[in-house]
C-alpha positions in Angstrom: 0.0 0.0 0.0 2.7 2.1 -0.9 4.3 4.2 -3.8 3.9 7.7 -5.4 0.5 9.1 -4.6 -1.9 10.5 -7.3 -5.2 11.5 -6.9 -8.0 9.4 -7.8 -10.7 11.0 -10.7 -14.1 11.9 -8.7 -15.9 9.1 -10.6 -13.4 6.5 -9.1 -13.8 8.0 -5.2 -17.8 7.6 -6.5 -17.3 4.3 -7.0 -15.5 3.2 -4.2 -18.0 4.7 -1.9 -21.2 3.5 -3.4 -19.1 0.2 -3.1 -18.1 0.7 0.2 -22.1 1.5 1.3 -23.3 -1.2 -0.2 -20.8 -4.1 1.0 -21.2 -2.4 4.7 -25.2 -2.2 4.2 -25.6 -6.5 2.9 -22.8 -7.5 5.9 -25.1 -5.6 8.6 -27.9 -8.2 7.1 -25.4 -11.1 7.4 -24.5 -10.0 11.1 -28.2 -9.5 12.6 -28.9 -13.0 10.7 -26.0 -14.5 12.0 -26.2 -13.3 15.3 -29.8 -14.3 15.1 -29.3 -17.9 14.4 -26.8 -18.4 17.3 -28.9 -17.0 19.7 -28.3 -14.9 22.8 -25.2 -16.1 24.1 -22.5 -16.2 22.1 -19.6 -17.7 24.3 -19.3 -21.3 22.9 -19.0 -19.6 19.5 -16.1 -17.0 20.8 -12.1 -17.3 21.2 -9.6 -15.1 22.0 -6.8 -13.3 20.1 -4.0 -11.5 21.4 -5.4 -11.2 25.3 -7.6 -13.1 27.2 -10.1 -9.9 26.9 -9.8 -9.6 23.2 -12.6 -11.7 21.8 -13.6 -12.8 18.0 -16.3 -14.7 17.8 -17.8 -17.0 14.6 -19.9 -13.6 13.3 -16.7 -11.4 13.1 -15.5 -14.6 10.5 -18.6 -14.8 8.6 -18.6 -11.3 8.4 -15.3 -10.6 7.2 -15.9 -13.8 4.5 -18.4 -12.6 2.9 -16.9 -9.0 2.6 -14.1 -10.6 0.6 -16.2 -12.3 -1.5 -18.5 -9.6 -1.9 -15.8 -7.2 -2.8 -14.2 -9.7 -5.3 -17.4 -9.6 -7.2 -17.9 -6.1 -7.3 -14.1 -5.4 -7.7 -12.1 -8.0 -9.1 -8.4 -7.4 -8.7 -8.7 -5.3 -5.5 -6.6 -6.2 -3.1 -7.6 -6.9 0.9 -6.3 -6.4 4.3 -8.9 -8.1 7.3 -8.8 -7.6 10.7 -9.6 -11.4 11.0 -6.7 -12.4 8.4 -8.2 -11.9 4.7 -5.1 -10.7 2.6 -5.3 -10.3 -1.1 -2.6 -8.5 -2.9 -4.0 -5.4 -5.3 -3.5 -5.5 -8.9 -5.9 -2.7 -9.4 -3.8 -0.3 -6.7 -7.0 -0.1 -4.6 -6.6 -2.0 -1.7 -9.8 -2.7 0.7 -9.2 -1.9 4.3 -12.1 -4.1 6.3 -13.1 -4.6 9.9 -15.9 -7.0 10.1 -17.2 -6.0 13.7 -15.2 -2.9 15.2 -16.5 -3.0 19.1 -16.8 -6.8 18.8 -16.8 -6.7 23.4 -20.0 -4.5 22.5 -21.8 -7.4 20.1 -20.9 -9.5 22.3 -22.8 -7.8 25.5 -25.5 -6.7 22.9 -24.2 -2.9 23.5 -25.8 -1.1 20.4 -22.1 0.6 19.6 -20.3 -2.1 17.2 -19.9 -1.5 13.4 -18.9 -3.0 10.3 -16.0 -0.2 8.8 -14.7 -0.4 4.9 -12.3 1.8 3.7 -10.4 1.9 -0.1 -6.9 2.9 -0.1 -4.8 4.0 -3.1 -1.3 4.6 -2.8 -1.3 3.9 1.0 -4.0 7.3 1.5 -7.4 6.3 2.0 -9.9 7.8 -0.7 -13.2 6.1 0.4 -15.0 4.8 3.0 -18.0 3.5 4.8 -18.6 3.1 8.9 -21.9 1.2 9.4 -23.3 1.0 13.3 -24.8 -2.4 13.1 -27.5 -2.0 15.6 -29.1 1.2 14.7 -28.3 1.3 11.1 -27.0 4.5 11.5 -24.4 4.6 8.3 -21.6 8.0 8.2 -19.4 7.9 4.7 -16.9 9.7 2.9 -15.0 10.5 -0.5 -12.0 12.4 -0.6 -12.8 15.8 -1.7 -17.0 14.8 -1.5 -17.4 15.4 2.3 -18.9 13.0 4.5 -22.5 12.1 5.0 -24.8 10.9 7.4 -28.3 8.1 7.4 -29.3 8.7 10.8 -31.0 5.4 11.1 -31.8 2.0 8.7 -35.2 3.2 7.6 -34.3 6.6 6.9 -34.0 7.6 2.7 -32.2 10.9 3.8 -28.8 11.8 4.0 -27.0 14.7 6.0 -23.6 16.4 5.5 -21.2 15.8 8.2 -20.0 19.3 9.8 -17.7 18.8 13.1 -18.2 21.2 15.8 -16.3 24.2 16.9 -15.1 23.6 20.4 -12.5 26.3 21.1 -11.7 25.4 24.9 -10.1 22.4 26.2 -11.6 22.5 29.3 -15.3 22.4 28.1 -14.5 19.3 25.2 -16.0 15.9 25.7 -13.1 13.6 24.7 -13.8 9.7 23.7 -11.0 7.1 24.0 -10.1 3.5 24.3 -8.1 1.0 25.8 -5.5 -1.9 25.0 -6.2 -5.1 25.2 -2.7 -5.7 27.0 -2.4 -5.3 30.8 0.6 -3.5 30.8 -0.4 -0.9 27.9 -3.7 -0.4 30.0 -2.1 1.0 33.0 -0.2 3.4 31.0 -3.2 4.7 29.2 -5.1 5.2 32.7 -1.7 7.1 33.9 -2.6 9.3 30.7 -6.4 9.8 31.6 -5.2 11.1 34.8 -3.7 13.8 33.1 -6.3 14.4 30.9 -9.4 14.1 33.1 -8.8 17.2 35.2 -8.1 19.2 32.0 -10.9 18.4 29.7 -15.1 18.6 30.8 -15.2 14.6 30.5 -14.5 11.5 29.4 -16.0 8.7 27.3 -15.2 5.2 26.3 -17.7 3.6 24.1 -15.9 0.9 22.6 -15.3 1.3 18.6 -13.0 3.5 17.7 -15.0 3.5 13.9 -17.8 4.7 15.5 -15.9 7.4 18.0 -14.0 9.1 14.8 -17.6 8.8 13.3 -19.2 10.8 16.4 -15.9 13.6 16.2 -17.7 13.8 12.9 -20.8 14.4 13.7 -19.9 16.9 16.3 -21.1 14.0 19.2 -17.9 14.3 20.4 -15.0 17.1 20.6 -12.5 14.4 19.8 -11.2 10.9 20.1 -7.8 9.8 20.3 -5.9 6.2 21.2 -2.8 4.6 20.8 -2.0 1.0 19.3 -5.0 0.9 16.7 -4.7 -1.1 13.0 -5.5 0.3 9.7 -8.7 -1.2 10.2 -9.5 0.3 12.9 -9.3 3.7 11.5 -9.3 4.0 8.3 -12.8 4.6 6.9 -13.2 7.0 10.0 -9.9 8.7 9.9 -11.3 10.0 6.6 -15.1 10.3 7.5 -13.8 12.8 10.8 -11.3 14.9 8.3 -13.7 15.3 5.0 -15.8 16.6 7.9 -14.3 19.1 9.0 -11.9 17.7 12.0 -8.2 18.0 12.2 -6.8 14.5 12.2 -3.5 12.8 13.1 -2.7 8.8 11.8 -0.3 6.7 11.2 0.6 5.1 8.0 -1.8 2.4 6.8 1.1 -0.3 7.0 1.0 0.8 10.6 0.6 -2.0 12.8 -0.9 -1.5 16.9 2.4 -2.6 18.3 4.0 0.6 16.6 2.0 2.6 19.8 1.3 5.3 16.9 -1.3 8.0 18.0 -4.9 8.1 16.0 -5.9 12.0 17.3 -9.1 13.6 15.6 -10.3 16.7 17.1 -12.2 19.8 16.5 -10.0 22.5 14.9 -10.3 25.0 17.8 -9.2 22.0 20.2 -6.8 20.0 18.4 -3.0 21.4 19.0 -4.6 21.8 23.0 -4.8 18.7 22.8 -2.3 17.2 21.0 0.1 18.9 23.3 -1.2 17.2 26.4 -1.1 14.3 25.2 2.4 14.1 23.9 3.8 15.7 27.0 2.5 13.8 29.1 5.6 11.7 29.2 3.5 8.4 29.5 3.8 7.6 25.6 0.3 6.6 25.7 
């Protein structure tokens, strides 16, 4: 996913979002389905990954399969990157970016905050993308140089343009976050909200990280930041927070979560605030 960058045509970034809608809008279906035929308790049908608190369960697989299959038929020659392993190499130079169920801790405690996120990359820069919030059917989405839109809900026809808000004080900004799934790395992001807390009006911690950038977006939030995310993670919302309006910091797509890299989207008026506390906080997290 790297090389020299160009800038895709506007019919392309077109593409690649209705594309992006439309896998994120039939995988919802497969989810609830899914999720409907195993029942309530999805434990027998859940493992672990790299912690004993990081779970992936049978509907994150089924998911993420039929996004690659989906994607193959609607873009042959794409290439892949899943959160759950898919990997296909691009010979189109648009690579897919895919997390089947982002807040997969949510799905599994039927918390309505857990979302299928699909972003297209060219070059390494994302151009496209789609964040889906499974329960609601709430769906944000973004082109590079299209702004980024908002369905509030599964029923609705309508769509809305994304405007971020325009927090100018620190002190008064409602700032989301989230946690590692490693012990250690936890302890060292609590040190951090230590320093934070008193500084800022509050805290929350809803558990996707799609869906946080999504509410920086939509102004629900003054701004989200975390350490040790994946592409997949962040991609689709990374650009659905900055064709919005927000100031963004990310890693590089080939970025991987034990790089530690800092995901930081923010309301303009807010962002270098808060930016600064965070890197000089001297916790690295």
């Amino acid at each position: 996913m790297t090389g020299t960058q160009h800038t895709p045509g506007p019919d392309l970034v077109s593409e690649l979002r209705r594309t992006a809608i439309t896998v994120a809008e039939e995988a919802r279906e497969v989810i609830l389905r899914t999720r409907a035929e195993l029942g309530g308790d999805l434990r027998a049908v859940t493992r672990t990954k790299s912690s004993a608190v990081d779970p992936v369960t049978v509907v994150d697989e089924a998911s993420e399969e039929f996004i690659t299959t989906r994607l193959e038929q609607l873009r042959p020659g794409d290439g892949l990157i899943g959160e759950e392993g898919a990997h296909k190499r691009s010979a189109t130079g648009v690579v897919w970016i895919v997390d089947p169920i982002d807040g997969t801790v949510n799905f599994l405690y039927n918390l309505p905050q857990y979302a299928v996120s699909i972003a297209a990359a060219i070059d390494g820069a994302v151009v496209a993308g789609a964040v889906l919030n499974v329960a609601t059917g709430a769906l944000a989405s973004a082109g590079v140089g299209q702004g980024a839109h908002m369905r509030d809900h599964a029923s609705s026809p309508n769509l809305r343009p994304l405007h971020c808000g325009d927090a100018e004080h620190l002190a008064t900004a409602l700032v989301a976050t989230g946690f590692s799934y490693a012990a250690q790395r936890r302890a060292e992001q609590a040190e951090l909200l230590c320093t934070l807390l008193p500084q800022v009006r509050d805290i929350r911690r809803m558990g996707s990280a799609a869906l946080d950038l999504v509410a920086v977006a939509d102004g629900t939030v003054d701004a989200y930041y975390e350490r040790g995310l994946n592409a997949w993670d962040f991609a689709a919302g990374m650009l659905i927070a900055r064709e919005a309006g927000a100031r963004v910091q990310c890693p590089p797509l080939s970025t991987s979560s034990g790089d530690n890299a800092l995901v930081l989207a923010a309301q303009p008026g807010i962002a270098t605030q808060l930016a600064g506390v965070i890197e000089g906080s001297g916790s690295g997290l």
